[in-house]
N, C-alpha and C positions, 0 to 999 in steps of 0.2 A: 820336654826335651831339655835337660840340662847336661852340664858337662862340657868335656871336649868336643868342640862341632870341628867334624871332618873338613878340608878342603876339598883335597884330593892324595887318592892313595892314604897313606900311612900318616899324612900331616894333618893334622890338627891346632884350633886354636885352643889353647889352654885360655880356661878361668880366667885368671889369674891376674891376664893380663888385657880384660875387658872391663871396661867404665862402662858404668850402668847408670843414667840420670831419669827418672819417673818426673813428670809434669800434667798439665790437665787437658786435655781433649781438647780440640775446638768442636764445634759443631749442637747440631741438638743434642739433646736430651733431658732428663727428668731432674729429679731430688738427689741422685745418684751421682750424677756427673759431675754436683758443684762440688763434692767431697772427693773422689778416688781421682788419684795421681794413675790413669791409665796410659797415658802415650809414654815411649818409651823411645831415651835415646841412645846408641849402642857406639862409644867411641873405641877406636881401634889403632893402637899408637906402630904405625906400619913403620918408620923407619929405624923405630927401638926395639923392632921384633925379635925373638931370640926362637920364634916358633916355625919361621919360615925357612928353608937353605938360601941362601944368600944368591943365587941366579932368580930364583922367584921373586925375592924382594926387591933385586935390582927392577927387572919386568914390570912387579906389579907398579912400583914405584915409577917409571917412566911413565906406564900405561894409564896410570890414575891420578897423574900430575894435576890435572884438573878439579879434580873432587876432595883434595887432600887441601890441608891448613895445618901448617908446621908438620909434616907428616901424621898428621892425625886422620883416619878416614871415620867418618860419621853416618849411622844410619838411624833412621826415626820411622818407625810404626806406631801409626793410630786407631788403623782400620778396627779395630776388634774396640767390646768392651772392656774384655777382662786384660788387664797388667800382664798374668801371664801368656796369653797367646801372644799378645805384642811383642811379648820378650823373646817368644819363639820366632815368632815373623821375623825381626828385627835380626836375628842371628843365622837363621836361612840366608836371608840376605845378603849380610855380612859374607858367609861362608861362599855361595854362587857367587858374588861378587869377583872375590880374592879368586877362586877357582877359575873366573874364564880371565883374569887380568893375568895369571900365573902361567896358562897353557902356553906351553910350546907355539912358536909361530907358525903359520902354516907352507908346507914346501912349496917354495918359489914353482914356477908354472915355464914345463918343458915348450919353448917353441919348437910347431914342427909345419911343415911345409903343406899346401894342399896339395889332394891328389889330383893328377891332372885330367883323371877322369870326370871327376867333378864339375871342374871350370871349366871344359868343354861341352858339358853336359847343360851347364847353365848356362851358355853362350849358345846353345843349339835352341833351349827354349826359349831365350830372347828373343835371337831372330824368328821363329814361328809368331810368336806373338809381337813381331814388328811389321808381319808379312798379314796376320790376319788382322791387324787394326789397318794396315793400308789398303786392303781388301775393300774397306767399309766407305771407302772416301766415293765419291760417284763421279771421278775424273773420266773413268773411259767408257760411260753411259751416253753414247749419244744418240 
């Protein structure tokens, strides 16, 4: 997977304007692992974006306040051996990322009233079941 990775719809991040930094794995392994630069770190310069419309950047840009350094958003994959699946990993991510910090908010939530069939209904099984735990008591056993 190279190229433009899709956000959503029609946008994409361009090339162009990803930093790409290779380092060396933590973790086990062999003769392998002391040489290859496989973890991979994917910087994302979000507030000099020219790839985003500008309502998403604002969005993403609030929504990611947290994970940003100088508007830079960062992501690191190591799971894999190979450089390139990381690379991929790593730009998935990136892409899911921006995608759900980008979505539209969700429609505010209609108050609406209950029906009063309901609350009477629920009120009638109360009392049954106030009447049959009272039932149990052995007050008028005598």
């Amino acid at each position: 997977m190279s190229g433009p990775y899709i956000v959503r719809g029609s946008v994409s991040l361009p090339e162009a304007e990803l930093n790409w930094r290779f380092s060396r794995s933590s973790g086990p392994g062999g003769q392998h692992v002391n040489t290859s630069d496989s973890q991979v770190e994917l910087r994302f310069d979000l507030a000099k974006t020219e790839a985003l419309p500008e309502v998403w950047k604002a969005r993403a840009l609030e929504r990611l306040a947290g994970r940003l350094v100088d508007g830079v958003i960062v992501v690191r994959a190591s799971e894999h051996r190979s450089q390139w699946r990381n690379r991929e990993t790593a730009a998935v991510r990136l892409a899911a990322l921006l995608a759900e910090a980008t979505a539209p908010p969700p429609k505010p939530r209609r108050a609406t009233r209950i029906p009063r069939g309901i609350n009477e209904r629920r009120l009638r099984e109360k009392k049954q079941r106030s009447d049959t735990k009272r039932g149990r008591s052995g007050r008028d056993w005598s």
